[in-house]
One Martini backbone bead per residue (centre of mass of N, CA, C, O) as a GRO file, in nm:
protein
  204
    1UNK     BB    1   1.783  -6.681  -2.376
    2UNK     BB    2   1.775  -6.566  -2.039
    3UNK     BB    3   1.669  -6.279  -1.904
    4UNK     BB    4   1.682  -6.108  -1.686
    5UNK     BB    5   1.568  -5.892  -1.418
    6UNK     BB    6   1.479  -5.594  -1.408
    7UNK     BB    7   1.516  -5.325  -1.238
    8UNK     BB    8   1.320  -5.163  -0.972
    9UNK     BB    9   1.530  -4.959  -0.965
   10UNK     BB   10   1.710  -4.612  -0.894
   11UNK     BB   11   2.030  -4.636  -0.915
   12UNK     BB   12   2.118  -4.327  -0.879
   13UNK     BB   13   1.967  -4.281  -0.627
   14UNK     BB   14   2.075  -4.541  -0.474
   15UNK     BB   15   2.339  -4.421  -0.470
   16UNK     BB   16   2.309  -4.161  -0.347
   17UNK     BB   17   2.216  -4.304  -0.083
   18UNK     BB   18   2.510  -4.478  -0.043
   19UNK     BB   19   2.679  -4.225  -0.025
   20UNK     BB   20   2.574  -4.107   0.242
   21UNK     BB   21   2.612  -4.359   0.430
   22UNK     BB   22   2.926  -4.357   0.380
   23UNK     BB   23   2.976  -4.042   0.462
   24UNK     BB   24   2.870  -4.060   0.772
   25UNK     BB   25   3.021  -4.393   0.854
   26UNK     BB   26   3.160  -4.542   0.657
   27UNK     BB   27   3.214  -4.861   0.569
   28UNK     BB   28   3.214  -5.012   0.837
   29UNK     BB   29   2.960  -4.851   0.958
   30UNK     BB   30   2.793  -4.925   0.699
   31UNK     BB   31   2.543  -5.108   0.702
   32UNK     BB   32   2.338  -5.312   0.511
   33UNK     BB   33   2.059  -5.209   0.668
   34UNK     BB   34   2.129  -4.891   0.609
   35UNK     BB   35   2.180  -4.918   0.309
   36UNK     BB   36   1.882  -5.053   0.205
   37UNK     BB   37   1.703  -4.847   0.330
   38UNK     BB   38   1.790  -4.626   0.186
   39UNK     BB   39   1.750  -4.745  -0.111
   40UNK     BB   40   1.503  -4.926  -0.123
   41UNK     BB   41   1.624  -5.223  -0.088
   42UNK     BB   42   1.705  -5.539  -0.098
   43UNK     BB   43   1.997  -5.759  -0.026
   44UNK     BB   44   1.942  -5.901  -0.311
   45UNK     BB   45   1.940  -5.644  -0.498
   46UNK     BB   46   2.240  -5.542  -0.409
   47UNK     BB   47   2.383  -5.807  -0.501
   48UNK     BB   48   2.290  -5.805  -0.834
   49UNK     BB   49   2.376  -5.506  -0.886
   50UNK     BB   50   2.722  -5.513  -0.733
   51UNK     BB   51   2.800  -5.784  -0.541
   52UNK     BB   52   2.904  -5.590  -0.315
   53UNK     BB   53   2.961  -5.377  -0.078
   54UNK     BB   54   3.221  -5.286  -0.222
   55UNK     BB   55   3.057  -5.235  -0.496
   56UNK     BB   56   2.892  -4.992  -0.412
   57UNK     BB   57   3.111  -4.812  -0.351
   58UNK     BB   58   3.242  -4.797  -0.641
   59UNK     BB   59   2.961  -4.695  -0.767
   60UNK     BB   60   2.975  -4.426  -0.541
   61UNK     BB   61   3.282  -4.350  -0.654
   62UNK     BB   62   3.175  -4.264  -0.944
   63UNK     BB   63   2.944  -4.080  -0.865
   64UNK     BB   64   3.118  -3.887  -0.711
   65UNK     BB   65   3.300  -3.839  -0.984
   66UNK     BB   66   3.068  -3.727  -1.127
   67UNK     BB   67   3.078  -3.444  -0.975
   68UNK     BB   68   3.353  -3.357  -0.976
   69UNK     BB   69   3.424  -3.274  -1.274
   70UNK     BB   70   3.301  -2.993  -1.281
   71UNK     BB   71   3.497  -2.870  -1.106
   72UNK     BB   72   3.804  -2.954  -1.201
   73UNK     BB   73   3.733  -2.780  -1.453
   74UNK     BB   74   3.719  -2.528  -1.328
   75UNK     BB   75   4.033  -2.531  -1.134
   76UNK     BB   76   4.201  -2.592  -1.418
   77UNK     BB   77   4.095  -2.293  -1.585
   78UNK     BB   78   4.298  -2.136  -1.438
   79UNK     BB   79   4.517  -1.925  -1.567
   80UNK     BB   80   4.680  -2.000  -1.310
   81UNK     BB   81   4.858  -2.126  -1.037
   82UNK     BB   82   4.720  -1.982  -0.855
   83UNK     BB   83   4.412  -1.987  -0.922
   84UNK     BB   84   4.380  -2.296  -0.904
   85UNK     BB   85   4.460  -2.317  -0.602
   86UNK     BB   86   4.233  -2.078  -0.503
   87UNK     BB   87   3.978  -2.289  -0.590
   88UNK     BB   88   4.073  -2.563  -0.464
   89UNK     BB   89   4.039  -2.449  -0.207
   90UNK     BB   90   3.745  -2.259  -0.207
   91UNK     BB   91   3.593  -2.539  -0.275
   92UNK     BB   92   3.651  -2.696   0.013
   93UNK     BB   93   3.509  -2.513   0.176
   94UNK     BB   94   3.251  -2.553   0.058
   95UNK     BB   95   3.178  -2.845   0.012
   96UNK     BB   96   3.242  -2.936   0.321
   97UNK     BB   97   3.012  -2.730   0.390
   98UNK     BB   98   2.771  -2.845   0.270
   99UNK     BB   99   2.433  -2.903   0.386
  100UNK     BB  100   2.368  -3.132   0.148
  101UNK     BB  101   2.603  -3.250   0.295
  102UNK     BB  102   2.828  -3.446   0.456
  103UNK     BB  103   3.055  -3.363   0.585
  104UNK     BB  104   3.357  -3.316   0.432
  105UNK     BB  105   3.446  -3.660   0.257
  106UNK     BB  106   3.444  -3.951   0.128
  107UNK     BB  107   3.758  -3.979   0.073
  108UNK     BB  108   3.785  -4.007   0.369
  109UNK     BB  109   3.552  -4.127   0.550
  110UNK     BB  110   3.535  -4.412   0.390
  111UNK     BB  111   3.828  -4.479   0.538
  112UNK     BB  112   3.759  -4.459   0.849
  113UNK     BB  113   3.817  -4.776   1.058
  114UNK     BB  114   3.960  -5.014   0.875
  115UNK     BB  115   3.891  -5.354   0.924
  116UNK     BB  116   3.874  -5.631   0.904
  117UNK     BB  117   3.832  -5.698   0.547
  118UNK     BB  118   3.901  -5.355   0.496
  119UNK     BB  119   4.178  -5.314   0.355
  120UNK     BB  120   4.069  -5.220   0.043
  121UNK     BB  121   3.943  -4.898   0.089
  122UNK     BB  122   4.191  -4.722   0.110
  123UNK     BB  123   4.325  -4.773  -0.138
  124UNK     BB  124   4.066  -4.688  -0.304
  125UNK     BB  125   4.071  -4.397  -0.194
  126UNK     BB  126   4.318  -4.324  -0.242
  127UNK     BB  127   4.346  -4.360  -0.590
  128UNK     BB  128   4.108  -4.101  -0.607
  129UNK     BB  129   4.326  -3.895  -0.477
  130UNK     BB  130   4.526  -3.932  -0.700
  131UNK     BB  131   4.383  -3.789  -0.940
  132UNK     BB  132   4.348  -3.507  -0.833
  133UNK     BB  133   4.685  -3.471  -0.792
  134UNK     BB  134   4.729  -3.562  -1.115
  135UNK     BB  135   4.557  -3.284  -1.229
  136UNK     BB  136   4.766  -3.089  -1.096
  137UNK     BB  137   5.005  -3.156  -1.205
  138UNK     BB  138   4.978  -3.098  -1.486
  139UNK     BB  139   4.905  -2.816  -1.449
  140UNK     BB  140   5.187  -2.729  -1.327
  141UNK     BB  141   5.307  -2.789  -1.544
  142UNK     BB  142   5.210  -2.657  -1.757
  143UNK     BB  143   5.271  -2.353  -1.626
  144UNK     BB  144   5.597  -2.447  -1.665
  145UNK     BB  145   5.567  -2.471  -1.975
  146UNK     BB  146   5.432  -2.159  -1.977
  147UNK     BB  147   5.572  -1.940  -1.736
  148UNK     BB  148   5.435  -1.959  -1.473
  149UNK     BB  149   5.672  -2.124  -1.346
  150UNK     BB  150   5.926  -2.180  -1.272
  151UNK     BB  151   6.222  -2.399  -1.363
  152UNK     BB  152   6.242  -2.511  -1.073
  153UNK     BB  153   5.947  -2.605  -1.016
  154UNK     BB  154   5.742  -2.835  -0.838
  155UNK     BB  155   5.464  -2.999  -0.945
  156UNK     BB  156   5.431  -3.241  -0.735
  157UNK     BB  157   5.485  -3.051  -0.456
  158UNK     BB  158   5.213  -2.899  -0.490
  159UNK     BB  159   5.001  -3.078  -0.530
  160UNK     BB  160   5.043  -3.258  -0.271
  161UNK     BB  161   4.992  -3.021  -0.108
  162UNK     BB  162   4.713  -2.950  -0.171
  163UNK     BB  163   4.604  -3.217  -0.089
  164UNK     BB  164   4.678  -3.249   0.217
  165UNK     BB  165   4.486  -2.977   0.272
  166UNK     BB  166   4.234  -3.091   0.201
  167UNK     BB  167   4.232  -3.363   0.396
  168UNK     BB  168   4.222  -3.189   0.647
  169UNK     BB  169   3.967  -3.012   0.612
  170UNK     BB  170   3.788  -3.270   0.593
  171UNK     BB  171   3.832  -3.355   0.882
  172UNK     BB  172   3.756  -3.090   1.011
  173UNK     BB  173   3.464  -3.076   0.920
  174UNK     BB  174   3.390  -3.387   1.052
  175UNK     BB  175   3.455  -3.204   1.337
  176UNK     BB  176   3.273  -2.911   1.294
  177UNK     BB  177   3.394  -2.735   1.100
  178UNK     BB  178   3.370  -2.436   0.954
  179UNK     BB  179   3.364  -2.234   0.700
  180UNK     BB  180   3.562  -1.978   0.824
  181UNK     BB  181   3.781  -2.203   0.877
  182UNK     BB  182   3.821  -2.329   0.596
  183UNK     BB  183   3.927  -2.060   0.476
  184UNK     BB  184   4.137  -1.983   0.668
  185UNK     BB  185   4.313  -2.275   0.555
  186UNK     BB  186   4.298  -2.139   0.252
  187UNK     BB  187   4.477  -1.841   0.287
  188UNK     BB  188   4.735  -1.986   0.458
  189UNK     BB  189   4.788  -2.218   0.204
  190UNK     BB  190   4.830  -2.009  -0.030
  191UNK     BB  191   5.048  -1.848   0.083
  192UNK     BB  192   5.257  -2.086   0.114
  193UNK     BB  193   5.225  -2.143  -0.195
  194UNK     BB  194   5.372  -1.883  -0.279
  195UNK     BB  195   5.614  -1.935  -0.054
  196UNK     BB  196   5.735  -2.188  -0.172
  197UNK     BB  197   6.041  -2.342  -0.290
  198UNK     BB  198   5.866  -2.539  -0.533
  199UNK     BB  199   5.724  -2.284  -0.666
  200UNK     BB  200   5.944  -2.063  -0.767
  201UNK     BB  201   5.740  -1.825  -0.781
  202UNK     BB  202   5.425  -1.707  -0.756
  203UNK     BB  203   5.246  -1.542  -0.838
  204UNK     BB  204   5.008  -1.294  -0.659
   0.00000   0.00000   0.00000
């Protein structure tokens, strides 16, 4: 059996790189030139290793998940269902305004003004941020089968509430706005989210 050619980069640094063009300029936005250049590999290299434009986007959304998983990690662990919202405001607040990464979110901004060809991508970022959702449901579950949210609270309502305000800040910060501007906007969602309706009294 003839055995293919091993890659001659590293594969991780260079997901890492378009990882970064991606976020900087969306799906539609990054070109071929742009990716192979930050890259450092040519486009036979590109498609040898991804299959196509979609497939890198793919492998550096996977790259994107295990960045975020310790994060959800510490955000899932807080004692309370306040205490998991505020995690997850603040670390929102904080991560998308880290002056290492390009402004914003890339589960947002790699979706934003996609093209003819390019109708499956919003569709796939949207999946991702569906799991970060499903990740707050089951755990404002857990609080309301634990006795700490009352057993009126919607927990699938909560979480997407949640969701809504990050994908928000995101927008935001890759607008220009700073640390302080979405801290901000995460004191004022924590405290909507302790007396809205569907937390059922979210102890404060």
């Amino acid at each position: 059996m003839v055995m293919g050619r091993p890659r001659s980069f590293d594969t991780d640094k260079a997901l890492d790189e378009a990882m970064e063009v991606f976020w900087r300029h969306g799906y539609d936005g990054a070109s071929l030139a742009m990716l192979t250049k930050a890259m450092g590999i040519k486009a036979p290299s590109l498609y040898a290793a991804f299959g196509s434009k979609e497939g890198l986007l793919k492998a550096a959304l996977d790259r994107y998940a295990q960045r975020r998983c310790e994060h959800m990690r510490h955000v899932l662990a807080g004692a309370t269902a306040r205490e998991v919202a505020e995690r997850f405001l603040s670390s929102i607040a904080e991560s998308h305004t880290d002056p290492a990464n390009p402004p914003g979110c890339l589960l947002v901004q790699g979706g934003l003004a996609c093209g003819e060809g390019s109708e499956n991508i919003p569709f796939e970022l949207a999946s991702r941020r569906a799991q970060t959702e499903a990740d707050l449901r089951e755990r404002f579950a857990q609080a309301q089968r634990d006795g700490d949210l009352a057993p009126e609270a919607d927990p699938a309502a909560l979480a997407r509430f949640l969701s809504t305000v990050a994908s928000g800040m995101g927008v935001l910060a890759s607008s220009g706005a700073d640390r302080d501007a979405l801290r901000a906007v995460a004191r004022v969602s924590l405290s909507a989210f302790t007396r809205c309706p569907e937390a059922g009294g979210v102890p404060s």
